[in-house]
KEKE-370823 format. One record per atom (N, C-alpha, C): residue in three letters; x, y, z. Coordinates in steps of 0.1 Angstrom, whole numbers, plus 5000, padded with zeros to 4 digits. Atoms other than C-alpha are relative to their C-alpha. Layout:
ALA  X  Y  Z
...
END
This chain:
UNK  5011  4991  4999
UNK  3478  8619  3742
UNK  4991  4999  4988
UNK  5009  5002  5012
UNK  3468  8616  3704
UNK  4989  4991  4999
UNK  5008  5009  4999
UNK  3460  8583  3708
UNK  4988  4998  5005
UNK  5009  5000  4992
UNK  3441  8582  3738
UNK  4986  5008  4994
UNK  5012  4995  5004
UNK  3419  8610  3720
UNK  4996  4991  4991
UNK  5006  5008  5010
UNK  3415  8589  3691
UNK  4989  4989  5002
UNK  5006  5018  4997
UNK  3407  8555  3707
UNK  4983  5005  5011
UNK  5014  4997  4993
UNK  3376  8576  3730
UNK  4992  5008  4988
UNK  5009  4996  5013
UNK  3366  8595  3697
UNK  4994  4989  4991
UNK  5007  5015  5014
UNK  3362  8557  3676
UNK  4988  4994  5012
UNK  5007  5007  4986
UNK  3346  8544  3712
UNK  4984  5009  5002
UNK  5015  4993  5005
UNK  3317  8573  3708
UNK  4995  4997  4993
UNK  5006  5000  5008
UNK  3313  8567  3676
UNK  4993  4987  4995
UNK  5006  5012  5001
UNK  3307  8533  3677
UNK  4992  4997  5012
UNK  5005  4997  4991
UNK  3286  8540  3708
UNK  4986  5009  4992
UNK  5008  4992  5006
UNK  3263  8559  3680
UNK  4999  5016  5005
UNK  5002  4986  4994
UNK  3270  8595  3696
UNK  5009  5007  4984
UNK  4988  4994  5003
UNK  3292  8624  3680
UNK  5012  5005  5006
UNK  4987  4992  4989
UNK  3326  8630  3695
UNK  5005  5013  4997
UNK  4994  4981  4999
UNK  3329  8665  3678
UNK  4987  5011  5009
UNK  5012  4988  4994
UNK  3293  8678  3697
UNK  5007  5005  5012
UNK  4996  4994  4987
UNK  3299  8702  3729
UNK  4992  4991  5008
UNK  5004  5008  4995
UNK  3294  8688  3760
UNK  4983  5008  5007
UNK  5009  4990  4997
UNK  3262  8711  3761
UNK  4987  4988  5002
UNK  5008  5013  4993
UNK  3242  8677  3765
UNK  5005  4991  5011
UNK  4997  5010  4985
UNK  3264  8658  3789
UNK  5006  4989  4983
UNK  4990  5013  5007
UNK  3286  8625  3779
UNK  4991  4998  4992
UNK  5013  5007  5007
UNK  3271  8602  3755
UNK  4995  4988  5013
UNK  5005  5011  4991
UNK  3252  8575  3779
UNK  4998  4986  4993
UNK  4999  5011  5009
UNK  3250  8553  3751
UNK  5011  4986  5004
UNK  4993  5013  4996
UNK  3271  8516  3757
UNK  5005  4990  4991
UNK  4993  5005  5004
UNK  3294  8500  3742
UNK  5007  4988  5003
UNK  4996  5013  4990
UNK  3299  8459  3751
UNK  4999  5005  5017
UNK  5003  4997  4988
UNK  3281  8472  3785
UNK  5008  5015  5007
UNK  4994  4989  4995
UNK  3312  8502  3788
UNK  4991  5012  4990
UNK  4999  4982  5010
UNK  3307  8539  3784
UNK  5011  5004  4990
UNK  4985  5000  5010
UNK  3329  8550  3757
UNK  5011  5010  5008
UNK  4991  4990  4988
UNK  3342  8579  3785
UNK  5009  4987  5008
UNK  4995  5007  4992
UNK  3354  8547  3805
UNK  5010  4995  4992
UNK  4994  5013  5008
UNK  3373  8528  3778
UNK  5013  5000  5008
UNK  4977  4997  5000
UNK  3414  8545  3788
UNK  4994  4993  5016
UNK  5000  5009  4988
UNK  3401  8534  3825
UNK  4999  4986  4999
UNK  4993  5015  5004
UNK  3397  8501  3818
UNK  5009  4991  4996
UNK  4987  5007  5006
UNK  3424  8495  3797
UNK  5010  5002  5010
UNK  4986  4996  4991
UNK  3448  8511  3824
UNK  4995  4987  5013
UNK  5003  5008  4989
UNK  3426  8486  3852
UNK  5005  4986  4997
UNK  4994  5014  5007
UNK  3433  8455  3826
UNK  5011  4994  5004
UNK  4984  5004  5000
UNK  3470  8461  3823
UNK  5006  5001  5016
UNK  4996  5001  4990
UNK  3476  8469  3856
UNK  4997  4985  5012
UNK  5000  5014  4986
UNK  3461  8435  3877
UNK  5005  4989  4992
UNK  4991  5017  5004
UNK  3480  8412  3846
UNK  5013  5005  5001
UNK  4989  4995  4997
UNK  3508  8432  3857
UNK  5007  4993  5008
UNK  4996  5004  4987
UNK  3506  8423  3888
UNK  4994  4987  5002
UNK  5002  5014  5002
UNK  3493  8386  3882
UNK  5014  4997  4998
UNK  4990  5011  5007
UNK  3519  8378  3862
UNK  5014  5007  5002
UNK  4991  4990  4993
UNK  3548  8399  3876
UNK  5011  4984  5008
UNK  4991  5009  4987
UNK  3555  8369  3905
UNK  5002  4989  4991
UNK  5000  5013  5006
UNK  3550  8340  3882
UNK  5016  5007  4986
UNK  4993  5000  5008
UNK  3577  8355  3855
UNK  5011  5000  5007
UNK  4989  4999  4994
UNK  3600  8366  3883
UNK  5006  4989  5005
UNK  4998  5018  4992
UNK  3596  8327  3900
UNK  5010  4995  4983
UNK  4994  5007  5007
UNK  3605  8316  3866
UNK  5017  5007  4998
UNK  4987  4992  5005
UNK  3639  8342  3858
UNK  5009  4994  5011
UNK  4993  5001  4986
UNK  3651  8334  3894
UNK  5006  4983  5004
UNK  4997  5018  5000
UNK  3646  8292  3893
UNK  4997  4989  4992
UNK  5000  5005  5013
UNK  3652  8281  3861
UNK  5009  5005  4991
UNK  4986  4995  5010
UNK  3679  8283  3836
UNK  4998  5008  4991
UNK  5007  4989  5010
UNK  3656  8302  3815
UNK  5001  5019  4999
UNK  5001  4990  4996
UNK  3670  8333  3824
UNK  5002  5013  4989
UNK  4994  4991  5010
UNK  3684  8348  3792
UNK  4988  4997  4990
UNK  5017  5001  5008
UNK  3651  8335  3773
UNK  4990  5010  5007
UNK  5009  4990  5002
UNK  3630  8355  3791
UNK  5004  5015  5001
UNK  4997  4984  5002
UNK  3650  8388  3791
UNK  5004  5003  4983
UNK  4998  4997  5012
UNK  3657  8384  3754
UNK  4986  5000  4989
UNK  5014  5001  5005
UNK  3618  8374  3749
UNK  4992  5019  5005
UNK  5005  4984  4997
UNK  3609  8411  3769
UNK  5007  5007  4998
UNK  4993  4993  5006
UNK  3635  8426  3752
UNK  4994  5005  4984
UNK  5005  4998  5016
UNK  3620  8420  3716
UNK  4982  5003  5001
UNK  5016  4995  5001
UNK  3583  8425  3732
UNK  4998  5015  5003
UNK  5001  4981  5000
UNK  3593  8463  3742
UNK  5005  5000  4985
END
């Protein structure tokens, strides 16, 4: 939760708004590499979610037929 506030508070501000003003104007409209800074956690969640699911079939092909099986549970063991 901290985070998240953080990462859309630096995302305003480098958007040129303030993230402590009330919302007594509305978001900032301002743009950030084409995103709103309100959009950034959506994005990030749309990102991770479709190389999820890209790369999901292609790791499970490899665990399933290839002897590689303890390499990649010991490789996604040390990446969590």
């Amino acid at each position: 939760i901290f985070v998240a506030k953080a990462l859309l508070d630096y995302a305003t501000m480098e958007a040129g708004c303030d993230p402590n003003t009330t919302d007594v104007d509305g978001p900032c409209e301002s743009r950030v590499h084409g995103f709103l800074p309100s959009s950034l956690l959506t994005n990030m969640v749309l990102v991770s979610g479709l190389l999820g699911a890209a790369l999901m079939p292609v790791v499970g092909s490899v665990v399933d037929h290839t002897k590689h099986r303890r390499l990649v549970g010991r490789a996604s063991w040390v990446g969590l």
